[in-house]
N, C-alpha and C positions, 0 to 999 in steps of 0.2 A: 288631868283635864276633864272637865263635865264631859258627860255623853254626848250633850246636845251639840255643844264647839266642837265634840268630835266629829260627828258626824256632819255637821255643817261643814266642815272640812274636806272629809270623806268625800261630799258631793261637790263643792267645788275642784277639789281634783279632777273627779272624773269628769267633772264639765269641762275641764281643763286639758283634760287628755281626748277629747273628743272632735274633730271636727264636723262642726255648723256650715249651713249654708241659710244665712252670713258667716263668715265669722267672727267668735265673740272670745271676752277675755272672761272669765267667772271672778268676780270679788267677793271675799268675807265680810260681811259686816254686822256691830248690832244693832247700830239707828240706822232703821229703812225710810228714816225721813231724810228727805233731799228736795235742794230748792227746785222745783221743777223750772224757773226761771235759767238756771244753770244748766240743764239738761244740754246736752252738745246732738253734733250732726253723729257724734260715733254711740253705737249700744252699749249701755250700761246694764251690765247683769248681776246682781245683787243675790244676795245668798244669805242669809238671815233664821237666825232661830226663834221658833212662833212658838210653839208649846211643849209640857211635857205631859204625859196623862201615867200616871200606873196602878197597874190592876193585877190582883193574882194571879198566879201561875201555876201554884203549888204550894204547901205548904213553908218551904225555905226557897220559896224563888217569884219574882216581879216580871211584868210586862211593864219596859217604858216602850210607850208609844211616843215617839220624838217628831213634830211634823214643822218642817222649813218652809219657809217662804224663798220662794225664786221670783224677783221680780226683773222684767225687761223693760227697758223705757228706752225712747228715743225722738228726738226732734225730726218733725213729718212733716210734711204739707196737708193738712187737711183735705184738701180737696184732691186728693194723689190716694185714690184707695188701693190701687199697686202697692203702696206702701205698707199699708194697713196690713192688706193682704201674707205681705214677705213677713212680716213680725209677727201674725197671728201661725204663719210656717215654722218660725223658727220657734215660737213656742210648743208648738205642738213636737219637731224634731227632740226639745230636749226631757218632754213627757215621756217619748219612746223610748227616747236613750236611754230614761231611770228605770223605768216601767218594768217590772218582774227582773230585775235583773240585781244581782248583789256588789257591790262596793269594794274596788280593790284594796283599800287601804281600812274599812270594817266591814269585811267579809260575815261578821256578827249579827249586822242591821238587815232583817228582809223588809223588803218594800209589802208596804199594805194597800195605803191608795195615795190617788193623787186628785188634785182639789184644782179648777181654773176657774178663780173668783178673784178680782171680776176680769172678765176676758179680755175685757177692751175697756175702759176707764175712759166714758166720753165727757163728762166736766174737763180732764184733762188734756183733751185734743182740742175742744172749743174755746178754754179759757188760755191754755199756753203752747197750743202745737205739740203736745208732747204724747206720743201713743206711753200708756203704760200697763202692763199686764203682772199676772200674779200669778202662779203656780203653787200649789204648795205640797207637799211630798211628804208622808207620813210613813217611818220605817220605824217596824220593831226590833227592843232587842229582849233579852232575859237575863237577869244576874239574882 
């Protein structure tokens, strides 16, 4: 298996083994396009591989820098910033959860940084009610 599906994995488990306040379910995917017309009343947490970068290490050894997109979306009321509010919480909850911490199932990957662009996607709450947020999470490994 690639790294990156590894690891995309990796984190959705452990998103999986964690509980949220909401709580949520973690799905794998690799088209992070979705209708946002279909977006429901329940949070969709999407898990997705964005890049790969590699850089030396050492003479016989590589840095892949592998960085996932976590994205959250959900049908809101606009005008209900409680809402807003609870989903920009639970984004931030699951920042912390990765944040310096290693991967029970690639204990291999250290986390480097974490990326929230864009925070809040307001084309998407004005046009379809739909909050949607991006995380993205860049762990290294070395082989």
């Amino acid at each position: 298996m690639s790294a990156i599906v590894e690891l995309a994995d990796a984190i959705t488990a452990s998103l999986n083994g964690q509980t949220f306040d909401p709580p949520v379910t973690a799905e794998r995917s690799h088209l992070p396009i979705f209708d946002l017309g279909k977006v429901g009343d329940n949070i969709q947490l999407s898990i997705v591989p964005r890049s790969a970068t590699v850089s030396p290490a050492s003479r016989a050894s590589n840095f892949f820098d592998l960085a996932i997109d976590i994205g959250v979306q959900k049908r809101i009321d606009p005008e209900a910033p409680a809402q807003i509010d609870a989903l920009l919480d639970l984004v931030e909850q699951i920042g912390d959860h990765l944040r310096l911490k290693r991967l029970d199932t690639m204990p291999e990957a250290q986390w480097l940084t974490s990326e929230h662009e864009p925070v809040l996607a307001a084309e998407h709450i004005e046009r379809f009610s739909v909050f949607t947020s991006v995380l993205t999470v860049t762990y290294r490994i070395a082989r």
